[in-house]
DRENTI-84345 format. One line per field, with one value per residue (C-alpha): chain; z, x, y; residue in three letters. Coordinates in nm, 2 decimals. Each point is the difference from the previous one (the first is absolute). Last residue first. Layout:
BEGIN
chain = (A; ...)
w = (Z; ...)
u = (X; ...)
v = (Y; ...)
resn = (Ala; ...)
//
This chain:
BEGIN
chain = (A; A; A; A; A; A; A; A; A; A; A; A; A; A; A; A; A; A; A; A; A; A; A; A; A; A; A; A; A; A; A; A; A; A; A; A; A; A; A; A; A; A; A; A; A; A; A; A; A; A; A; A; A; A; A; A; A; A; A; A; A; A; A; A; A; A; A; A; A; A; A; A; A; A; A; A; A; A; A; A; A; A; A; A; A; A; A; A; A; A; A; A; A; A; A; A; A; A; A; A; A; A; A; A; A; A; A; A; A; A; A; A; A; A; A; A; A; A; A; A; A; A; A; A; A; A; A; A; A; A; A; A; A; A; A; A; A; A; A; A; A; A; A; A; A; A; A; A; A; A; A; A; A; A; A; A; A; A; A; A; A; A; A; A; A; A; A; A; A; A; A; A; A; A; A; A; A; A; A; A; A; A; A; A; A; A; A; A; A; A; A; A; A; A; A; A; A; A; A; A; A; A; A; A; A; A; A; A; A; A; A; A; A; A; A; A; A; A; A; A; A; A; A; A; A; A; A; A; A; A; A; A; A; A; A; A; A; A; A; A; A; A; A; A; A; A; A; A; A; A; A; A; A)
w = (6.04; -0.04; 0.20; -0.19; -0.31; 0.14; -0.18; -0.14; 0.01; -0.23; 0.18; 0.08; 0.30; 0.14; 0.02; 0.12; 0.28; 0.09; 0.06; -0.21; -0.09; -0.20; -0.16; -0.14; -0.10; -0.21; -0.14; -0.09; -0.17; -0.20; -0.08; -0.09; -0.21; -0.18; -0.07; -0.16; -0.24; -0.06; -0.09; -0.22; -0.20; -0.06; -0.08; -0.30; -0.15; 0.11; 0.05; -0.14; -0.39; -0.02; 0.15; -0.09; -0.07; 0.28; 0.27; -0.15; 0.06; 0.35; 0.09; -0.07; 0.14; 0.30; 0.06; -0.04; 0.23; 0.28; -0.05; 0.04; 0.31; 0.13; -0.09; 0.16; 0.30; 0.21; 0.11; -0.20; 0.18; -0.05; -0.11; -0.29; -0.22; 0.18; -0.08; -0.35; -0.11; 0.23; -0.24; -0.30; 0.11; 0.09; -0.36; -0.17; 0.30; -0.15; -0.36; 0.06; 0.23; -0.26; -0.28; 0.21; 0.12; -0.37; -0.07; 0.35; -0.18; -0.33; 0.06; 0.19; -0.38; -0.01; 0.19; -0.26; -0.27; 0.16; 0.13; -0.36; -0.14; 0.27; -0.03; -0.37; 0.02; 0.25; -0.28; -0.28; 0.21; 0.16; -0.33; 0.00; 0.37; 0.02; -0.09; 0.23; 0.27; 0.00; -0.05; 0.35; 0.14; -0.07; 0.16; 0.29; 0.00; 0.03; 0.31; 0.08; 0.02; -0.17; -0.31; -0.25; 0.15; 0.14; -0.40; -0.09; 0.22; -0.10; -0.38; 0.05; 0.19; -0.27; -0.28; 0.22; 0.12; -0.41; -0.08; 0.24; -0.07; -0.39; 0.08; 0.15; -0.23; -0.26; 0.20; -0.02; -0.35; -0.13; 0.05; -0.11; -0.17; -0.27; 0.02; -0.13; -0.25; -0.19; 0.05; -0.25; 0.07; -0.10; 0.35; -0.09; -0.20; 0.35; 0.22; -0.23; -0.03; 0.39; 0.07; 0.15; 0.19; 0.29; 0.11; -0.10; -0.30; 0.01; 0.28; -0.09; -0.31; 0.07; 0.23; -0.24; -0.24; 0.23; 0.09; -0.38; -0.02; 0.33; -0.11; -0.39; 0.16; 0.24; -0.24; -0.27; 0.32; 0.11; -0.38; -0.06; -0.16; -0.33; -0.03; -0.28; 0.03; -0.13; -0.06; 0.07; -0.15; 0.22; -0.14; 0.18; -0.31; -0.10; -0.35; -0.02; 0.33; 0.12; 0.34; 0.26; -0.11; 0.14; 0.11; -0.14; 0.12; -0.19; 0.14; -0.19; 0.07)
u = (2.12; -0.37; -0.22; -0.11; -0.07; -0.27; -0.04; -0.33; -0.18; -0.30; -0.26; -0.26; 0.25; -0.04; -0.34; 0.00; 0.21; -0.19; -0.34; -0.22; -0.23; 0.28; 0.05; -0.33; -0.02; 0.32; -0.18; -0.36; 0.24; 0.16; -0.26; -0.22; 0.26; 0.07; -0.39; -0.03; 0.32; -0.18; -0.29; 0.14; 0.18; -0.32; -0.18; 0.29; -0.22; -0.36; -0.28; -0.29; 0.08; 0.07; -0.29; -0.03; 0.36; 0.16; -0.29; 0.14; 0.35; -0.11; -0.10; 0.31; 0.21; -0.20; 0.03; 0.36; 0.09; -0.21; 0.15; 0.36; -0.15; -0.07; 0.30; 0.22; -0.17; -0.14; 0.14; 0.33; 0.26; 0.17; 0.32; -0.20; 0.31; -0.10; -0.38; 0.08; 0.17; -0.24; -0.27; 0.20; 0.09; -0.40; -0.10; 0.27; -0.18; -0.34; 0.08; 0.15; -0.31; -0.25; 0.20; 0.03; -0.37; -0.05; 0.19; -0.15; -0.37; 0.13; -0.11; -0.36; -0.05; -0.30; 0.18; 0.31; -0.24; -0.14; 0.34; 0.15; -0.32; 0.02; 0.36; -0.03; -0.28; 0.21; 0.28; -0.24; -0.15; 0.30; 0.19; 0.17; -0.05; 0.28; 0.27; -0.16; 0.02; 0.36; 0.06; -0.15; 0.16; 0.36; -0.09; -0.13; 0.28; 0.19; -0.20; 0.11; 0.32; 0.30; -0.17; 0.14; 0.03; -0.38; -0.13; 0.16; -0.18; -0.32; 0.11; 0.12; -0.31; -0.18; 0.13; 0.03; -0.40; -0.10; 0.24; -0.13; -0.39; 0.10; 0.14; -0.29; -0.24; 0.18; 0.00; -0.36; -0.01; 0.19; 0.30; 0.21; 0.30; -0.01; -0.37; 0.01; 0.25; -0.22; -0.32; 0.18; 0.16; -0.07; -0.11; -0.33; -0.07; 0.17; -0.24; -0.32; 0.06; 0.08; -0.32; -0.12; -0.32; 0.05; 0.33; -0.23; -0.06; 0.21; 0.22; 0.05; 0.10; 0.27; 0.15; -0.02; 0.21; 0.25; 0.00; 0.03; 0.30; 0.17; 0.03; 0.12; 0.26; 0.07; 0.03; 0.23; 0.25; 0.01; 0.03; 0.29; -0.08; 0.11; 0.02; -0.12; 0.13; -0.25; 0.11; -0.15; 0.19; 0.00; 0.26; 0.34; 0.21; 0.34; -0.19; 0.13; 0.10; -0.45; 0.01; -0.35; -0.07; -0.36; -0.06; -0.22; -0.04; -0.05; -0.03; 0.09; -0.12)
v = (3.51; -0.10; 0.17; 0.29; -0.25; -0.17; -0.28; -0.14; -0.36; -0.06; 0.06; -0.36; -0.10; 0.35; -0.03; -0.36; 0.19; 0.28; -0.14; -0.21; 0.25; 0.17; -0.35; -0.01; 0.37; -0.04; -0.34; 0.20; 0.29; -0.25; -0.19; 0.33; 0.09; -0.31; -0.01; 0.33; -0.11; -0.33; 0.19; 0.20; -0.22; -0.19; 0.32; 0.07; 0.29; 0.04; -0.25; 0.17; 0.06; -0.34; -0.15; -0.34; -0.09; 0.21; -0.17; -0.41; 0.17; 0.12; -0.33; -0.19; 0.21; 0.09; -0.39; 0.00; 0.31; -0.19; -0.33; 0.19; 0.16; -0.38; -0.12; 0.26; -0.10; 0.32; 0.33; -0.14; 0.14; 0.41; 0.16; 0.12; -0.19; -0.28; 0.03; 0.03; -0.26; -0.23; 0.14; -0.12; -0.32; -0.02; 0.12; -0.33; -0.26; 0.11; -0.03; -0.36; -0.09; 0.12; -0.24; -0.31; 0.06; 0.02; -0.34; -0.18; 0.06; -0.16; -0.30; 0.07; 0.15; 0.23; 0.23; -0.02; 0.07; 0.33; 0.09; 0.02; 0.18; 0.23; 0.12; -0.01; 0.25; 0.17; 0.05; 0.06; 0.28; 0.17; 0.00; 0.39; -0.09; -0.22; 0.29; 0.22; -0.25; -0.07; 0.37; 0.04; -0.36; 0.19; 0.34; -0.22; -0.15; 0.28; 0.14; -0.35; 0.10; -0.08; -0.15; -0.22; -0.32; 0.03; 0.08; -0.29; -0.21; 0.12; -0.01; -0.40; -0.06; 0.13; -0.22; -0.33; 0.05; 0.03; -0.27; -0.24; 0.11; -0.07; -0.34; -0.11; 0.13; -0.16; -0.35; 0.04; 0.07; -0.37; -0.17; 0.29; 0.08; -0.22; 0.01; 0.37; -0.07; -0.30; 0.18; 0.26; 0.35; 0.39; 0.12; 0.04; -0.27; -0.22; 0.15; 0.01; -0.39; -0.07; 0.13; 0.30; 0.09; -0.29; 0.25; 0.35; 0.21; 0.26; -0.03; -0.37; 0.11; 0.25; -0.28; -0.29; 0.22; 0.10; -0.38; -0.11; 0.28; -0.11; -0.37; 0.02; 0.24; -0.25; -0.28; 0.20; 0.12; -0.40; -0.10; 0.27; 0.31; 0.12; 0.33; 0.23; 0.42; 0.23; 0.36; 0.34; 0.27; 0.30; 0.29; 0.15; 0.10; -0.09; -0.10; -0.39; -0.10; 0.12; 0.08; -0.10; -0.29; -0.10; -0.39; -0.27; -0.34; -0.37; -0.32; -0.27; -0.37)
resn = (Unk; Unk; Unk; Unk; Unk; Unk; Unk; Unk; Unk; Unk; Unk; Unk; Unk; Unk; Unk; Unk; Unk; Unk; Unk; Unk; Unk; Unk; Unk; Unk; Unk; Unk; Unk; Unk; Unk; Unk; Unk; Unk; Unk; Unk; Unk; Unk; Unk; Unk; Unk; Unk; Unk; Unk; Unk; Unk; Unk; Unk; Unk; Unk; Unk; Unk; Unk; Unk; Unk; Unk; Unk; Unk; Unk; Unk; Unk; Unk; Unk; Unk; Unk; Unk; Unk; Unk; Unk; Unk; Unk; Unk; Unk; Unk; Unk; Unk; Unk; Unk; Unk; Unk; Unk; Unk; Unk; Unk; Unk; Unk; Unk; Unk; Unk; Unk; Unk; Unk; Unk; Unk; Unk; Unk; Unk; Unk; Unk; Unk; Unk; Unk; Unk; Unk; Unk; Unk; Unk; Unk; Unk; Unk; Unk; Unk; Unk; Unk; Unk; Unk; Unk; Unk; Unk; Unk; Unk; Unk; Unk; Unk; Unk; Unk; Unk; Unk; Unk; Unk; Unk; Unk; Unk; Unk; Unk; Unk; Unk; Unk; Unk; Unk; Unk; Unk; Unk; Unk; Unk; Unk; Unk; Unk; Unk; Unk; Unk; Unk; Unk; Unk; Unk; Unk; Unk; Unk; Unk; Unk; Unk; Unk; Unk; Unk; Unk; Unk; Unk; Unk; Unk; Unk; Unk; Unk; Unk; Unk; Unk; Unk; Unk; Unk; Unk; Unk; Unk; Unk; Unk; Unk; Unk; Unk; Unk; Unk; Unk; Unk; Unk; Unk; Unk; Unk; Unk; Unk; Unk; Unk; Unk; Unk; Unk; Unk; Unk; Unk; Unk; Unk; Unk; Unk; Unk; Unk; Unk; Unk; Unk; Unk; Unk; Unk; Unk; Unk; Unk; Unk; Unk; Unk; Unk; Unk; Unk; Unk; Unk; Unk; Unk; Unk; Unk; Unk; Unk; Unk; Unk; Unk; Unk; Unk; Unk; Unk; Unk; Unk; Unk; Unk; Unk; Unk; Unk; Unk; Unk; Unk; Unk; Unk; Unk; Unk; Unk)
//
């Protein structure tokens, strides 16, 4: 199999001059490359279908027409649609775990991340719709499925556990302890999430800009301020424990 790319070049040898000549270059992939690309293109395919007309909607037919393959290629890489949908739920939890986590290397602070999980947003909600549709579509069939039940708890619990990293980021750079499990106020976040995305796509002109962002920053606040309060209550030394420690610079030599 070839695979063929196209890239902008940016000096032309022959006039001395800087002009933009597109050019396609042919590679040949290897049979592991040629198989995944085969792979990823039938499940981008499956996925834009299944947000448009459902999982039970689409057959394996319209999926491989529409990604430009045969039968042949489709069960060459899969059993059959249920081991599809399977596949497609893994990549979709891989690919965003991979961002989230990427997004918590990259920032300092979590005022940073928060910059970070803004764009993050933005960039998801040019397809809110088709991407909660796909959501939906890919829960409805795995609820229906006792099977696959312990695949979307899988999934939930991996998004859950990535939100409660961040929260306990942001505690400890607060200088303050959880005011209740980290897992529990990462549940929280997750749940508003979800909801709030399902409120962004039927009232768009009602929800605001980047309400999920929002929230979580309200929320981090109020955390904070609930855990200062906490250990104020506590007396002077769970207080202190909650500050981060300080020098007194009068004192030292």
């Amino acid at each position: 199999m070839h695979f063929r790319y196209n890239f902008v070049l940016e000096y032309s040898l022959v006039s001395g001059k800087c002009v933009k000549e597109a050019i396609t270059i042919t590679k040949r992939l290897t049979r592991q490359q040629s198989r995944q690309v085969t792979r990823d293109q039938i499940l981008q395919s499956a996925a834009a279908l299944f947000a448009g007309q459902g999982v039970s909607g689409t057959s394996v037919e319209q999926i491989v027409e529409a990604a430009g393959y045969t039968r042949g290629a489709f069960y060459g890489n899969f059993e059959g649609k249920h081991e599809l949908v399977l596949a497609l739920l893994e990549q979709r939890t891989h690919h965003e775990l991979e961002e989230i986590q990427a997004m918590s290397r990259e920032a300092a602070t979590f005022e940073e991340m928060l910059a970070h999980l803004r764009s993050w947003h933005r960039r998801r909600d040019e397809n809110l719709a088709s991407w909660l549709a796909l959501r939906t579509e890919l829960w409805l069939y795995g609820l229906r499925d006792p099977e696959l039940l312990p695949v979307l708890a899988d999934r939930e619990r991996r998004s859950r556990d990535a939100i409660a990293q961040s929260l306990e980021q942001g505690f400890a750079a607060r200088g303050v302890t959880t005011p209740a499990p980290v897992e529990l106020l990462a549940l929280i976040v997750h749940a508003l999430d979800d909801g709030l995305s399902i409120q962004r796509v039927l009232f768009p002109s009602d929800s605001g800009t980047d309400p999920v962002v929002e929230v979580v920053d309200l929320l981090m606040k109020s955390w904070t301020a609930l855990a200062r309060s906490t250990a104020t209550a506590a007396g002077p030394t769970a207080a202190s424990a909650a500050e981060p420690p300080t020098e007194n610079l009068e004192k030292n030599p």
